[in-house]
C-alpha positions as CSV (number, residue, x, y, z in Angstrom):
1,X,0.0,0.0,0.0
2,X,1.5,3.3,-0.6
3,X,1.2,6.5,1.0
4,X,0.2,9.7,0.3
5,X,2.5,12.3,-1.3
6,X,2.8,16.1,0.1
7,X,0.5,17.2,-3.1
8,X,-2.6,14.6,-1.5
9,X,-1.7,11.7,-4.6
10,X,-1.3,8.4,-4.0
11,X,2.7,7.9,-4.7
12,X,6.1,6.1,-3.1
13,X,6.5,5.6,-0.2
14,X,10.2,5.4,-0.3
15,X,13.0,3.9,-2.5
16,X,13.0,0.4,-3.0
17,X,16.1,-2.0,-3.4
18,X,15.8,-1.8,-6.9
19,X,14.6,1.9,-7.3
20,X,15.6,5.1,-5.9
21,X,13.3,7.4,-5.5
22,X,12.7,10.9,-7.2
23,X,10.8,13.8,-5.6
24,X,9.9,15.8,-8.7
25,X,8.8,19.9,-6.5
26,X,6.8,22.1,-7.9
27,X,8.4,25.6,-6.8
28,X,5.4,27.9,-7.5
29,X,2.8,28.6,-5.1
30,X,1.0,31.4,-6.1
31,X,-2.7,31.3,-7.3
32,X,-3.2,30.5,-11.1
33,X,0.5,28.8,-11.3
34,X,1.2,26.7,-14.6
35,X,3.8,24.6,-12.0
36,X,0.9,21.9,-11.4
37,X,0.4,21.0,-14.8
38,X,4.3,21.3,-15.6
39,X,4.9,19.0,-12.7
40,X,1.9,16.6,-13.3
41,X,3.3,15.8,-16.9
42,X,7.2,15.6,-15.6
43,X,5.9,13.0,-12.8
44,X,3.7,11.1,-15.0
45,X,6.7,11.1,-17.9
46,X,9.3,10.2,-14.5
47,X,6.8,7.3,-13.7
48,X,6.7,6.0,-17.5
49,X,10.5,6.1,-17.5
50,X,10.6,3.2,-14.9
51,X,13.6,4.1,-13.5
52,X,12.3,6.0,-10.2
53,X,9.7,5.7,-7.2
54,X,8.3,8.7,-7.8
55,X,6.8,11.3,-5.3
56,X,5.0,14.7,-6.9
57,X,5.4,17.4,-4.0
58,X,3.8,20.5,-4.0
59,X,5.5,23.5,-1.7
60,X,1.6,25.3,-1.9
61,X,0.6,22.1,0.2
62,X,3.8,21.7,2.2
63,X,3.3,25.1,3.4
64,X,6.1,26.0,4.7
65,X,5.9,29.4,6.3
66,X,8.9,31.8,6.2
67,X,12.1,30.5,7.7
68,X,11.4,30.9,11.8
69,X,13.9,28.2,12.7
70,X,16.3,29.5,14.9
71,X,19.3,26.9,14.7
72,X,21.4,27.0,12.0
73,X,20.0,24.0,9.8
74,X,23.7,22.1,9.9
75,X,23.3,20.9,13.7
76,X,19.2,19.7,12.7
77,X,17.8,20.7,15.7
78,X,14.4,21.5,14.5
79,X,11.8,23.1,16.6
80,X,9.2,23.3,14.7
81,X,6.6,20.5,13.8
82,X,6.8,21.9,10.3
83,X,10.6,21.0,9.4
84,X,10.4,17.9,11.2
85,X,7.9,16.9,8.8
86,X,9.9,18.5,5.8
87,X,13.0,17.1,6.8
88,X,11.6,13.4,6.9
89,X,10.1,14.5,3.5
90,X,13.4,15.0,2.1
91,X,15.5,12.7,3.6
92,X,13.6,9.3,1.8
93,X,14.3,11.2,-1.5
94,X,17.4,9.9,-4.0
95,X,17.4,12.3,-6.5
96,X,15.0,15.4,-7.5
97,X,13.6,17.6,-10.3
98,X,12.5,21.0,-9.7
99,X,9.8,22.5,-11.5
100,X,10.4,26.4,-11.6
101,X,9.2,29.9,-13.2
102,X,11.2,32.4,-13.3
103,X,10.7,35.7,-11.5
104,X,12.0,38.9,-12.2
105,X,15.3,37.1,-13.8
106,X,14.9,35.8,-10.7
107,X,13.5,32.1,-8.8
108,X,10.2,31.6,-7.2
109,X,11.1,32.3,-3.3
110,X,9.1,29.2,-2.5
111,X,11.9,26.9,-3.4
112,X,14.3,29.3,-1.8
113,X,13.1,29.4,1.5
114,X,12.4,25.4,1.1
115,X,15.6,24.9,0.4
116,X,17.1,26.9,3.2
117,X,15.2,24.7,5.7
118,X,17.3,22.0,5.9
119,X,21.1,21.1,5.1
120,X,22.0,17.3,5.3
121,X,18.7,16.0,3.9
122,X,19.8,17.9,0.5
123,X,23.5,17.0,0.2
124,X,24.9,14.6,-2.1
125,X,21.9,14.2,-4.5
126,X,21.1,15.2,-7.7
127,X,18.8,17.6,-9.0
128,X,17.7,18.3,-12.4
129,X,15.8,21.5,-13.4
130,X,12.3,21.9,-15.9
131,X,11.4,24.9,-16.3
132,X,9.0,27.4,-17.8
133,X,8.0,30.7,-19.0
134,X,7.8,32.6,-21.9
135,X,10.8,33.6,-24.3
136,X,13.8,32.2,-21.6
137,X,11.7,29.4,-20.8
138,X,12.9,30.4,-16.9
139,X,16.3,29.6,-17.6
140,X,17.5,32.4,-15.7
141,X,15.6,31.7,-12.7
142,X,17.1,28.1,-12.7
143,X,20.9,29.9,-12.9
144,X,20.1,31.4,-10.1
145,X,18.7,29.0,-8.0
146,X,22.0,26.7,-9.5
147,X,24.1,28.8,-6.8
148,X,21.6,28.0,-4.0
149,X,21.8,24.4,-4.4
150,X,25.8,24.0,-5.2
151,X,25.7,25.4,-1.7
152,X,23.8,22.9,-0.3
153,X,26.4,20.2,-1.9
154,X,23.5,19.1,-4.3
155,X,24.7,18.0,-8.1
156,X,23.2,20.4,-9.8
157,X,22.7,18.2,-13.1
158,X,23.7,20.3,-17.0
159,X,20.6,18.3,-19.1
160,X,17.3,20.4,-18.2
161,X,14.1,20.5,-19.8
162,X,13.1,24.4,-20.8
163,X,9.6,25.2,-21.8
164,X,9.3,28.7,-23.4
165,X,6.0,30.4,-24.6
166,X,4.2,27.6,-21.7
167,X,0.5,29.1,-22.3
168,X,0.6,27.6,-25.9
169,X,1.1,24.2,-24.3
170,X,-1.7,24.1,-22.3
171,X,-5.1,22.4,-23.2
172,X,-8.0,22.5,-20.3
173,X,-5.0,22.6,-17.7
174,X,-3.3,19.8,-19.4
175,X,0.2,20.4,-20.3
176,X,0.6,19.2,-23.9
177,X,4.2,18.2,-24.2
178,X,6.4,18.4,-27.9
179,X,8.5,15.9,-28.7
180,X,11.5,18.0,-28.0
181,X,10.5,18.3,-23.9
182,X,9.9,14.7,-24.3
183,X,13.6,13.5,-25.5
184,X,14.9,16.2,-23.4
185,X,12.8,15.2,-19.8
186,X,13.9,11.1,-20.8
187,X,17.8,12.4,-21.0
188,X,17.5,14.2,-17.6
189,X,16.1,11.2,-16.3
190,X,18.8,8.5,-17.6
191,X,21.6,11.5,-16.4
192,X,19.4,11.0,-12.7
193,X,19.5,7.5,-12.6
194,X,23.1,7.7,-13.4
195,X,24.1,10.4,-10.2
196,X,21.7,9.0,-8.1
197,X,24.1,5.7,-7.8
198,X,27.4,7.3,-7.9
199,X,26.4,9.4,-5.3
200,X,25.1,7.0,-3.1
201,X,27.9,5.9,-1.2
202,X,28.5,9.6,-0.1
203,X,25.1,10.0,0.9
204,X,25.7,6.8,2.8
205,X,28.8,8.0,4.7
206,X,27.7,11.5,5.2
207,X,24.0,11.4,6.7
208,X,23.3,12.4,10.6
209,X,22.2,9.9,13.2
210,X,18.2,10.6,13.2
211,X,18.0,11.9,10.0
């Protein structure tokens, strides 16, 4: 039986021995966001891949308020019943692909401040970037947000899927993929699977008691 995922669907409920498990985040919260569809069709196209356990999580029903931990997210000593729970979210996760608009040249704060939570749970894991928008496709806000997660010691993966002109995509909330986001979401995947086992044994050696 599996359990539900942070967006309410019925998903992984962890890695298994044969598959690692990818935690594709939709980044935008804000109301009318093309995120959800963007992320529905990169979880149903991770799922068809085979490769993965996948979990779709959603950072409007996470809801995580402003950062209002206060210790450093290094020594994980969370107070708050809030990161606990985002914490054990992120831990189970191998590998990850965030879904992301671009703001102002800029990235959603969402992910930001979701990223800032925590520390261990994020290092040593890949993470592969589709994103959205209209003429950069919000490859600007995924530079950006590249120098958060370096940080962070996350792999920060070069094959990305980039959607420009999004709106012309959509069909009664449906995202309507082309063949080119479809080659180019199947090589982000394979690149995944790839990191995802190298990087285990680091994960292995490096990860907290408790966490």
């Amino acid at each position: 039986m599996t359990s539900p995922t942070p967006d309410g669907e019925p998903g992984a409920s962890g890695a298994t021995a044969e598959r690692p498990l990818l935690q594709v985040v939709i980044a935008s919260t804000r109301p009318g966001r093309i995120g959800m569809p963007v992320g529905r069709w990169a979880s149903e196209h991770a799922r068809a891949h085979g490769a993965f356990e996948v979990e779709l999580v959603d950072l409007l029903k996470v809801g995580l308020p402003m950062m209002d931990e206060p210790n450093h997210p290094r020594l994980a000593q969370y107070t708050k019943e809030h990161t606990k729970a985002w914490s054990a979210t992120v831990s189970r996760a191998d590998a990850f692909v965030f879904v992301v608009p671009e703001y102002n040249y800029g990235c959603a704060p969402a992910i930001v401040n979701a990223l800032d939570y925590l520390y261990h749970e994020w290092t040593y894991k890949p993470v592969g970037f589709v994103s959205y928008g209209g003429v950069s496709a919000g490859t600007r806000g995924v530079q950006m947000l590249k120098q958060v997660v370096t940080t962070l010691k996350l792999v920060a993966l070069p094959e990305a899927v980039s959607i420009p002109f999004v709106q012309q995509l959509l069909e009664d909330g449906v995202l309507r993929a082309n063949e080119v986001m479809d080659e180019a979401m199947t090589t982000l995947l394979d690149e995944l699977v790839r990191w995802a086992g190298a990087l285990r044994p680091l994960r292995a050696a490096s990860a907290p008691a408790g966490l």
